[in-house]
N, C-alpha and C positions, 0 to 999 in steps of 0.2 A: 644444400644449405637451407637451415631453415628462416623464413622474416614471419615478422608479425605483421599481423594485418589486424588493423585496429578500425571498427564503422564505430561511430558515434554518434547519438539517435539522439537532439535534445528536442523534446516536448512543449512548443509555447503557444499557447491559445490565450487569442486579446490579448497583446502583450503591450505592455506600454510602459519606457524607462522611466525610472522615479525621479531622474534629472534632466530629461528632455523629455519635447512633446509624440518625438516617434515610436510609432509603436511597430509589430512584426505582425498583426492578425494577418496576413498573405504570407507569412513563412520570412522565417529566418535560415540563415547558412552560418557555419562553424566559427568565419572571421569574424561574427559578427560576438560571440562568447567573448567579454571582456579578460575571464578569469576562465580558462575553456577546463579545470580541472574542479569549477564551480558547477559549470553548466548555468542550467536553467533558473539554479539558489543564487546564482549573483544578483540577478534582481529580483526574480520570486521571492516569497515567503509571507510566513502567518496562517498556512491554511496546513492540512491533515497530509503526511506524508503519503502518496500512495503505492499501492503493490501495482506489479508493470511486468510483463512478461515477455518475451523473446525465443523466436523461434524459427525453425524451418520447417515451410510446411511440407517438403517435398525431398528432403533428405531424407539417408539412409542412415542407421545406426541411433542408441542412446545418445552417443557423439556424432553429430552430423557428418558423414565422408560422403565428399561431392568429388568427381571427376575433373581435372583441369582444363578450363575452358569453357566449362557447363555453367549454365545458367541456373537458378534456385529461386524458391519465392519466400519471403522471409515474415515475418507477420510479430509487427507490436501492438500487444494490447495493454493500454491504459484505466486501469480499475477505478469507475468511479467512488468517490469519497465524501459523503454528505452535501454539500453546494457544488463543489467540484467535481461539475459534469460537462466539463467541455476539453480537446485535448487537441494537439499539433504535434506534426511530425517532424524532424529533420536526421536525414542518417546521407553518410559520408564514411569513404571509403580510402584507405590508402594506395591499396590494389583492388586488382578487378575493373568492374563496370559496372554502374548502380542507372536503374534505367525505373520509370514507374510501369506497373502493372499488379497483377494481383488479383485474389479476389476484393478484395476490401482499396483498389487505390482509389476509388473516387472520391477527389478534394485534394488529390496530391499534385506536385508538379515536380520537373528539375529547376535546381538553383546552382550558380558555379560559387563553389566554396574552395576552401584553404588550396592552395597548389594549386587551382584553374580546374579543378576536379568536379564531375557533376556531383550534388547530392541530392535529393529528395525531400521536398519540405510540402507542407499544406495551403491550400488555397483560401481557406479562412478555418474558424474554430468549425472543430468539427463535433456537434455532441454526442454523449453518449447514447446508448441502447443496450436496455438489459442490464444496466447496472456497468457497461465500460464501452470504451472507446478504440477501436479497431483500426489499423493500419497496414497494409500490404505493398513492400516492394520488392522490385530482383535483384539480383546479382549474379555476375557471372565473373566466376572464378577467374586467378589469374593462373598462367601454362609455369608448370612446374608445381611442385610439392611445396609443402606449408603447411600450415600449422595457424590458420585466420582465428583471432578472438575479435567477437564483435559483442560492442557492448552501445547501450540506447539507454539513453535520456528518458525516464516518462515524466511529465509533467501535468499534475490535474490540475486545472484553474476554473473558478468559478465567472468568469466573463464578467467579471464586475467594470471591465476597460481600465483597470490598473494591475497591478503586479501584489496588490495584496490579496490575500486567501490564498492562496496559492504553494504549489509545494512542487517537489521533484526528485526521483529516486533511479537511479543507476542497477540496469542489469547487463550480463554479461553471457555469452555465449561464442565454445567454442567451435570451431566446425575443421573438420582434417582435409585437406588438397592434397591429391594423390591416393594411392597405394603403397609409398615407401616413405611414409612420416607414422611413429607410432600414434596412436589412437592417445589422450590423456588416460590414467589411472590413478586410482587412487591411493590416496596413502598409507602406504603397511599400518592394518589395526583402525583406520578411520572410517569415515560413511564414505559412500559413492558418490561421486559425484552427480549435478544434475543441471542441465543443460539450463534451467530457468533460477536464476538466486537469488534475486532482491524484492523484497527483504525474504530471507529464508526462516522459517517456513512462509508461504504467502498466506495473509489474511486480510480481508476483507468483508464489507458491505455490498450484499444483494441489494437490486433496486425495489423488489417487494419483501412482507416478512416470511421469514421460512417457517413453515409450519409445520417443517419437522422436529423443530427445535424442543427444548424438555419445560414442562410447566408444574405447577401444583406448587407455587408461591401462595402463600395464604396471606401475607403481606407485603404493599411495597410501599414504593414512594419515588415522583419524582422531581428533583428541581434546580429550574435555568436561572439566569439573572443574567442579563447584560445589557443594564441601564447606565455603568461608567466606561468607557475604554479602557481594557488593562485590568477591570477589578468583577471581569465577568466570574462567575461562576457557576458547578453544574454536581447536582447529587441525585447518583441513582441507587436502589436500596428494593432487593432482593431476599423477604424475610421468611421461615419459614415455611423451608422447600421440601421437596421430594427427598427420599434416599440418596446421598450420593457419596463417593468415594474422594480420594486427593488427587486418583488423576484420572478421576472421569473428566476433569478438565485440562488433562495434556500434564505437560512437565515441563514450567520454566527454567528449574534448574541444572537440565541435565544438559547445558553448553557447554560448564565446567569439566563434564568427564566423556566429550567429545562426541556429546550430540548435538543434535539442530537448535531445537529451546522451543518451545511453544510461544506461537504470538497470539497476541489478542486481540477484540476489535469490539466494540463497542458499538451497536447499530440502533438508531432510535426514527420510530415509525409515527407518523399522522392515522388520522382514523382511515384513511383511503388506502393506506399500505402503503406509503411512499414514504421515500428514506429522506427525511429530515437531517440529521447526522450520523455522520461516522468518526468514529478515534479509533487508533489504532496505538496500542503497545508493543512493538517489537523490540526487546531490552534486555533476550536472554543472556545470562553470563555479563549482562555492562552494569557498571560502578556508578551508584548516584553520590556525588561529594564522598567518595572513596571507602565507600562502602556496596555492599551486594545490594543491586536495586530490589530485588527477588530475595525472600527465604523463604522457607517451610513453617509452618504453622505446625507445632511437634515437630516430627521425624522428618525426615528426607524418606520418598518412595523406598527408595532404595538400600532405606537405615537398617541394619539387624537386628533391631529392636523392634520394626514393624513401622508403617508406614505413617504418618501424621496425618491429621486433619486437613490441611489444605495450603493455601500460600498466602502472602503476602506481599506487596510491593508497595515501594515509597520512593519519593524522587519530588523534593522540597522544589527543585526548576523546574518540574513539568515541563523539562524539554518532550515527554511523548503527546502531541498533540491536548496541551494542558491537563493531562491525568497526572494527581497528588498521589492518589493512593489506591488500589486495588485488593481489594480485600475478601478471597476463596474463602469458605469455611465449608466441608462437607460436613455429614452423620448421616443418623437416621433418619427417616421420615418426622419432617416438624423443625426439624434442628440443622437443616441446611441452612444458608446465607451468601449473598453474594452483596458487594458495597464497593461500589466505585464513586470517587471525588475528583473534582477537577476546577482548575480556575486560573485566571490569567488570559492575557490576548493570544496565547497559541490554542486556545479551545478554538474549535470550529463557529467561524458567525454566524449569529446571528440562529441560534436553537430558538429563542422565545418565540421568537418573529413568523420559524417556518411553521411554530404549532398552535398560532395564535387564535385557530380559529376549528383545530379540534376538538372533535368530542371525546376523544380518544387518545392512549398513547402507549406505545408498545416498546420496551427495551428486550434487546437480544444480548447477551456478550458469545461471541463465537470464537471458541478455539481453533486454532491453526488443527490439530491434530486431536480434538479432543472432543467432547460434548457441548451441546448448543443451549444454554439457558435463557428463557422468556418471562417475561411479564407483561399483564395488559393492566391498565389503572385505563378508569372512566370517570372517577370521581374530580374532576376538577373545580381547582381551589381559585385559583387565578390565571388569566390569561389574557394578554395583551402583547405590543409588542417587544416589552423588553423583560417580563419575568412570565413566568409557565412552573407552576406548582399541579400535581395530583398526587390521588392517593388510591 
């Protein structure tokens, strides 16, 4: 027979309820989830959703097949996202035995959560390096055959000692018990499965700038404002680029006809190369107010008429980490463009503040699957801590 084996990893670093004085910076256990199919969102929020990955690092297979009774070493890492660079662990198990070790468990401990069960939480916030935040613990399988999805909480928080900035994203993975449970497969005609999902594709902010990225912008511009609460805003402007194609920057829209989608991330750098902000767009194939967040600019890739210029995206709630609008435009040399807008309290805090005292300032937007666009602006118009203009 098969059961499910379900771990649940929530992420909370400085955590502190918005309606009591207690907080979890020494770790939290699963009883402690008000809303446990909320996670770490029932009282996080405000800050940049981030990408989070799962894994095993010492299994066999694209699908993990662990032997029953064996033990495994399992490793989450939490991608930093602009101010949110500090991360916590907590993972629980229904079956098995969840024990700390690892290479990466230092700062973890056991905690007895839901059923009297041990799970694994952190000792205080633990920060990033290299742009994310690393976690290692075990597990050892339970005797008999199964069929375990483990799925983990990450949560980036910016240590502010409240629960604002803050965000948390759900990944999943399966792993096979035994030799007589089939392996998952994929669905006649669809993509393969992949053992790491949330957000698929994963995109991200490096903690320096990549200097692979593509340049020969002959124009930009950029600028923050967040002197009201609520009535921030942020305009990056990409003019007069290099050669490029519609999907030298990936393909949002191809969720619709049973692909992934390309996500986007938006990364903006101080004169020292440190990441200031991140936003993240992950929207392929979703509806803003009942319409396609995403269309083509002309054609679709994919059109028989030939391919269009580029994308566009709009989403009036900037539910994605305050991005209004996104705006691809390829051609040829000269006649490139790239124009991202944003505004509202879900942008990232506090951009003016981090570049308040650069001489510099670098945007990147990086595609999940695509090509890496850059600009560097030194000309700066104003600076202080609540607006930041160049050009």
């Amino acid at each position: 027979m098969i059961r499910p084996l379900s771990i649940v990893c929530a992420i909370v670093a400085a955590v502190t309820w918005a309606s009591a004085a207690a907080g979890f910076s020494g770790g939290i256990a699963t009883t402690s989830f008000p809303v446990p199919m909320q996670g770490c969102n029932f009282c996080h929020g405000g800050g940049s959703t981030p990408a989070a990955t799962l894994e095993c690092v010492d299994c066999a297979g694209g699908f993990p097949i662990v032997e029953p009774l064996s033990t495994h070493e399992f490793r989450l890492t939490v991608f930093e996202i602009g101010l949110q660079d500090n991360a916590g662990l907590n993972a629980s198990a229904e079956l098995g035995t969840l024990a700390t070790g690892g290479t990466f468990a230092a700062g973890t401990t056991t905690i007895t959560g839901t059923g009297g069960r041990a799970e694994i939480t952190h000792t205080s916030p633990k920060p990033a390096a290299g742009g994310m935040t690393r976690f290692s613990f075990l597990w050892t399988a339970p005797a008999g055959d199964v069929v375990a999805t483990l799925g983990a909480w990450g949560n980036a928080v910016d240590g502010n000692s409240s629960t604002a900035g803050d965000a948390a994203t759900r990944v999943t993975l399966d792993v096979t018990v035994g030799e007589n449970v089939p392996t998952p497969t994929a669905t006649p005609g669809g993509p393969t499965p992949t053992p790491t999902v949330s957000p698929t594709p994963a995109v991200g902010c490096p903690a320096t700038v990549d200097a692979g990225c593509a340049t020969g912008f002959a124009k930009g511009s950029f600028f923050a404002k967040a002197s009201s609460p609520g009535r921030e805003r942020l305009v990056v402007r990409m003019l007069q680029g290099p050669a490029l194609a519609q999907t030298d920057l990936g393909n949002p829209l191809d969720a619709s006809d049973g692909g992934t989608g390309t996500a986007y991330a938006l990364c903006v750098y101080d004169d020292a190369s440190a990441l200031a902000a991140g936003l993240v767009v992950d929207r392929a194939g979703d509806l803003c107010r009942g319409k396609a967040c995403w269309r083509a600019i002309g054609h679709a890739p994919n059109d028989p008429r030939g391919p269009g210029k580029g994308y566009r995206y709009r989403d009036r709630d900037a539910a994605a980490d305050g991005v209004v609008t996104l705006v691809y435009r390829g051609g040829t040399a000269g006649r490139s463009q790239l124009v991202v807008t944003g505004k509202g309290a879900s942008l990232p805090a506090g951009i003016p503040a981090a570049l308040a005292s650069t001489s510099s300032v670098t945007a990147q937007l990086r595609s999940s699957d695509g090509l890496c666009l850059s600009i560097d602006l030194d000309d700066i118009q104003t600076h202080d801590a609540t607006t930041f203009k160049a050009r």
